[in-house]
N, C-alpha and C positions, 0 to 999 in steps of 0.2 A: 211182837213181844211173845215169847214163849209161854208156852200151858205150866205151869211151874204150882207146885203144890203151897209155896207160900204167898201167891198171887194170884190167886182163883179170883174171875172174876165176880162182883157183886150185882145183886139186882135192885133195881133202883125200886126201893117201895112206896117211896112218896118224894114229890117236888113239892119246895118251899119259894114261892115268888114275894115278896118283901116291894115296897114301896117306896118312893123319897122318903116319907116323912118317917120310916121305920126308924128309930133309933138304931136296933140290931138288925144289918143286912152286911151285904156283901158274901162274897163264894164262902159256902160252908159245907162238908162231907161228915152225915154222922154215920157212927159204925160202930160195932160191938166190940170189948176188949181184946177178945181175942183175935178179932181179922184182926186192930190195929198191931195186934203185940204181933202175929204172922209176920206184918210188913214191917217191922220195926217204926212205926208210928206212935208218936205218945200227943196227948190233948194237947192243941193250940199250936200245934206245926204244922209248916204248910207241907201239902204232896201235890201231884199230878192227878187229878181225873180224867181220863182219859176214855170217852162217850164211842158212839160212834160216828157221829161229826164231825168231832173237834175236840181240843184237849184245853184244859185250864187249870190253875193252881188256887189252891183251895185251902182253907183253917181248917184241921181236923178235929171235931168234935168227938170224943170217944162216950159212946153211950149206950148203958148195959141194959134200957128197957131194947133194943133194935133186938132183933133176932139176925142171929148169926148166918152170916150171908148174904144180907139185906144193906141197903143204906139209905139215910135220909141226904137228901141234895137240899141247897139253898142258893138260890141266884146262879146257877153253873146252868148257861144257854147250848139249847143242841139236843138235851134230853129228857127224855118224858118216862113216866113212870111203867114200869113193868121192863125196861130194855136194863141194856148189860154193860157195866163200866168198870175201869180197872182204877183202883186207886194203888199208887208208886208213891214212892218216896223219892224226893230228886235226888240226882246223882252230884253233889258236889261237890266231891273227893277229886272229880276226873280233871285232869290238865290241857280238857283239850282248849285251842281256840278255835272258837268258831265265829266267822265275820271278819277275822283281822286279815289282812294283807302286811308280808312282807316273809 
């Protein structure tokens, strides 16, 4: 993925691990307005996180206490706080297939 000035990557400044019995869990990415408005992201859409492990798709929580730059993770396995992730917007426009035979 390209060094791209509307996709700088973020540093993860705190991980959120959640429980069964949590009511509120599952993948969450919080991030300040403006990285979101950068990637064209707006609250409660999903995008791509993308660790250095592994990628996963995530609810984006837009949140103006984060500092610009930074982002809170929730339940996204692979990453630990202080390392570097890229959050995307999925591509859905695109026509390709991919999997199919014929």
């Amino acid at each position: 993925m390209p060094e791209d000035a509307r996709n700088r990557p973020l540093r993860v400044a705190s991980f959120i691990g959640t429980r069964a019995a949590d009511t509120d869990r599952g993948p969450q990415v919080r991030i300040h307005p403006e990285d979101a408005h950068s990637r064209l992201l707006a609250d409660g859409e999903l995008a791509w996180v993308h660790g250095p492990r592994r990628q996963e798709l995530a609810t984006v929580a837009v949140d103006e206490s984060m500092r610009r730059g930074d982002c809170a993770l929730r339940d996204i396995t692979g990453v630990a706080p202080s390392e570097v992730v890229r959050v995307v917007k999925p591509d859905l426009d695109s026509h390709t297939r991919r999997g199919h035979f014929a």
